[in-house]
C-alpha positions in Angstrom: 5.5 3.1 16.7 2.7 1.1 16.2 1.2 0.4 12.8 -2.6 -0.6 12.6 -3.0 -2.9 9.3 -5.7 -5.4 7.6 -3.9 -8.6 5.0 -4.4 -7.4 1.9 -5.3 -3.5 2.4 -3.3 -0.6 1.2 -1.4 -0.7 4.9 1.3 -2.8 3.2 2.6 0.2 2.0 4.0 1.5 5.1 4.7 -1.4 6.7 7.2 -2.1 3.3 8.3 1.5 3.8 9.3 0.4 7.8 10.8 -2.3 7.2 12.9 -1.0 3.8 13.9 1.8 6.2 15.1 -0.3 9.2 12.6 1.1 11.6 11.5 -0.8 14.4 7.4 -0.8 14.4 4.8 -2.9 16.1 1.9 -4.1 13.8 -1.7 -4.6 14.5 -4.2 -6.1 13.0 -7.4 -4.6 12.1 -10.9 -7.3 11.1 -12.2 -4.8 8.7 -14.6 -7.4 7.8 -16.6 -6.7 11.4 -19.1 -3.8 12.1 -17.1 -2.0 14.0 -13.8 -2.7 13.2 -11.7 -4.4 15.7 -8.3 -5.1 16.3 -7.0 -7.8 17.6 -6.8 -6.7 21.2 -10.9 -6.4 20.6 -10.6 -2.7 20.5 -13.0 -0.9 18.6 -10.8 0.6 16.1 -13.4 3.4 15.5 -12.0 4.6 18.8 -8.2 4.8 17.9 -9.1 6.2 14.6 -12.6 7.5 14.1 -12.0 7.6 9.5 -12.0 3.3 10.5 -9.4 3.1 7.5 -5.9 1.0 7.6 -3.2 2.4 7.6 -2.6 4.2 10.8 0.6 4.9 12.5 0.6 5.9 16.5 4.0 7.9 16.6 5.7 7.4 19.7 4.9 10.5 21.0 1.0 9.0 21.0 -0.1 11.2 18.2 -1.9 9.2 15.3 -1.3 9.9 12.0 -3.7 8.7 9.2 -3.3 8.8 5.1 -1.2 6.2 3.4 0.5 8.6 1.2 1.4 10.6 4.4 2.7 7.9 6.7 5.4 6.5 4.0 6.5 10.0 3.7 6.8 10.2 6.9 9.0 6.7 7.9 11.0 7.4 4.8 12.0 10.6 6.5 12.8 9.0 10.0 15.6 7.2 7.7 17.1 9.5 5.1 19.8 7.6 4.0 17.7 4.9 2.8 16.6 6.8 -0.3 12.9 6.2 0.1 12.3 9.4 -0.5 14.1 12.3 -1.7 14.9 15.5 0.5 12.1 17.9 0.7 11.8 21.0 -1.1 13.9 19.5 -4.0 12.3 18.7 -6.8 12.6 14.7 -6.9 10.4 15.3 -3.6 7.6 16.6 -5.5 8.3 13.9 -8.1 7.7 11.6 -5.3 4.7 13.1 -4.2 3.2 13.4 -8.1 3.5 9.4 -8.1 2.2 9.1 -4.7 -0.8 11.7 -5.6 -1.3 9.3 -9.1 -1.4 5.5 -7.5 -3.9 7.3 -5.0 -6.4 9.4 -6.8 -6.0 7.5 -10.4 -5.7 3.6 -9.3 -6.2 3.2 -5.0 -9.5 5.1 -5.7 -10.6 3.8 -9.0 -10.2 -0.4 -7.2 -12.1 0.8 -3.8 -14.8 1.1 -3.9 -16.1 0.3 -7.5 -14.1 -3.6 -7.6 -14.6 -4.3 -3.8 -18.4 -3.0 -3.4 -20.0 -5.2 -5.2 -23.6 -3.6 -4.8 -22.2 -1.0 -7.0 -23.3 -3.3 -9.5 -21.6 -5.2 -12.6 -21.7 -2.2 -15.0 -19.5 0.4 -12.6 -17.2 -2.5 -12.4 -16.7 -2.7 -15.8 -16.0 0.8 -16.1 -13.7 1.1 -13.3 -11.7 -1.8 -14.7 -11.6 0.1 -18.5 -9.8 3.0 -16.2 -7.7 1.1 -14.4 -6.6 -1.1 -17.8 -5.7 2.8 -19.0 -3.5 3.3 -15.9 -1.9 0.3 -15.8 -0.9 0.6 -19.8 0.4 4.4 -18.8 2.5 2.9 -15.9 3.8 0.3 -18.4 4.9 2.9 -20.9 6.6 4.3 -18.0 8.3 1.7 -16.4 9.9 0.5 -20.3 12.6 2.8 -19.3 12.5 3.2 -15.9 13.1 -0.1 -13.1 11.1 2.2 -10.5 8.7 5.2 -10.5 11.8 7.8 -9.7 14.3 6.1 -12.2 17.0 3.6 -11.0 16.2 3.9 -6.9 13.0 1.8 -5.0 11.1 4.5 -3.2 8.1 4.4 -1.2 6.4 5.1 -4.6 7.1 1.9 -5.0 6.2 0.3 -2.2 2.8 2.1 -2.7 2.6 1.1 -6.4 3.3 -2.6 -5.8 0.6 -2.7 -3.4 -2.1 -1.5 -5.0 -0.9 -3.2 -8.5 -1.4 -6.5 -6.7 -4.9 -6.0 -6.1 -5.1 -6.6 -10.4 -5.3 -10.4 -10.4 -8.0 -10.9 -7.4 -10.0 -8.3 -9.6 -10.0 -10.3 -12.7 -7.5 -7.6 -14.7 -5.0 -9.4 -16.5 -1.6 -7.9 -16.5 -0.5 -9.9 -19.6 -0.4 -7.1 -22.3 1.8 -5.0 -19.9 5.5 -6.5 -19.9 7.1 -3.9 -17.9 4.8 -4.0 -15.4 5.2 -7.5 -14.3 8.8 -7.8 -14.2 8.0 -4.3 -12.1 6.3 -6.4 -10.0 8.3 -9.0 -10.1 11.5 -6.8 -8.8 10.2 -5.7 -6.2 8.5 -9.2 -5.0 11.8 -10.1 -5.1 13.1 -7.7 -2.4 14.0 -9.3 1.1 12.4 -6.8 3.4 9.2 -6.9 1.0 9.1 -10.6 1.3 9.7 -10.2 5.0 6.9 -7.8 5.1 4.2 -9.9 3.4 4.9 -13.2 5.2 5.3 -11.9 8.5 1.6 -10.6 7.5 0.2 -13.6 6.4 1.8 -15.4 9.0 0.4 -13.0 11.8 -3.0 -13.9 10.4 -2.4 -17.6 10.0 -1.6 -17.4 13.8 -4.9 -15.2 14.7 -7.0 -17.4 12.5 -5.9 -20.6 14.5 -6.2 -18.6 17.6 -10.0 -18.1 17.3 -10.7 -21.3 15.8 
């Protein structure tokens, strides 16, 4: 499998998923920041996936399969016994999917575009941070008596969550008033195949940027 990803985008959720799972998965970068998108094989990524969004998973069969929220089901499934997510049809399942459906309609959605566009102007800003502020204090309430989204278990929730929560501090929303949160955060920093994940990222781009230097 082959995961298409950009440093800093939302794809860091399912490569955390892959590598939490034990799956073997090939990366590749994607310069979102070029019109069109390229990888860095200098394919035009409009061509491999014609949304231009990270993340996107070719299966091995060649299919490709797009949607964050539906690619870390679908590596959590490839490795049941990793707990990442809970069998379908039960209902923890459709707890997982509830969280999944929250971080991407109520917090992925209310950052991009209103925080990364900034000719949407300084007073959609504003408001989108007031939202996100009510989010993150909901998550917090959550999270005082729960270490992950499901309870006591890291699922790919979580690895969605922790993505998207980093994206607070670049945007100038302070995380201060929400205790749980950070140490949240902070757990699942701590993680070894987490760490793994973001290093070999920054690393891989470290290695491009010298390339084309």
């Amino acid at each position: 499998m082959k995961l298409y990803y950009a440093p800093g985008a939302c794809s860091l959720s399912p490569h955390i998923v892959a590598r939490e799972a034990g799956l073997a998965i090939e990366l590749e970068r994607v310069d979102l920041g070029t019109a069109p998108h390229r990888t860095e094989t200098g394919a035009d990524f409009t061509q491999i996936n014609p949304k231009g969004s990270v993340p996107a998973l070719r299966l091995d069969d060649g299919q490709l399969l797009t949607e964050g929220a539906a690619i870390v089901q679908y590596l959590a499934d490839l490795a049941p016994m990793s707990g990442l997510a809970p069998p379908a049809g039960t209902l923890e399942r459709y707890r997982l999917q509830e969280w999944l459906s929250f971080i991407g309609t109520e917090l992925h959605k209310m950052f991009s575009p209103w925080l990364f566009h900034p000719e949407y102007g300084q007073q959609a800003a504003e408001v989108a941070r007031a939202k996100i502020v009510q989010r993150l204090a909901f998550l917090d309430a959550h999270l005082a008596a729960n270490p992950y989204l499901l309870g006591g278990s890291f699922t790919a929730a979580d690895a969605y969550a922790f993505t998207i929560v980093g994206w607070a501090r670049p945007m100038r929303i302070d995380l201060a008033p929400f205790a749980h949160l950070q140490r949240y955060m902070d757990r699942i920093a701590a993680r070894p195949k987490v760490r793994e994940a973001m290093q070999l990222e920054n690393a891989r781009s470290d290695r491009l940027a010298t390339a084309a230097d």
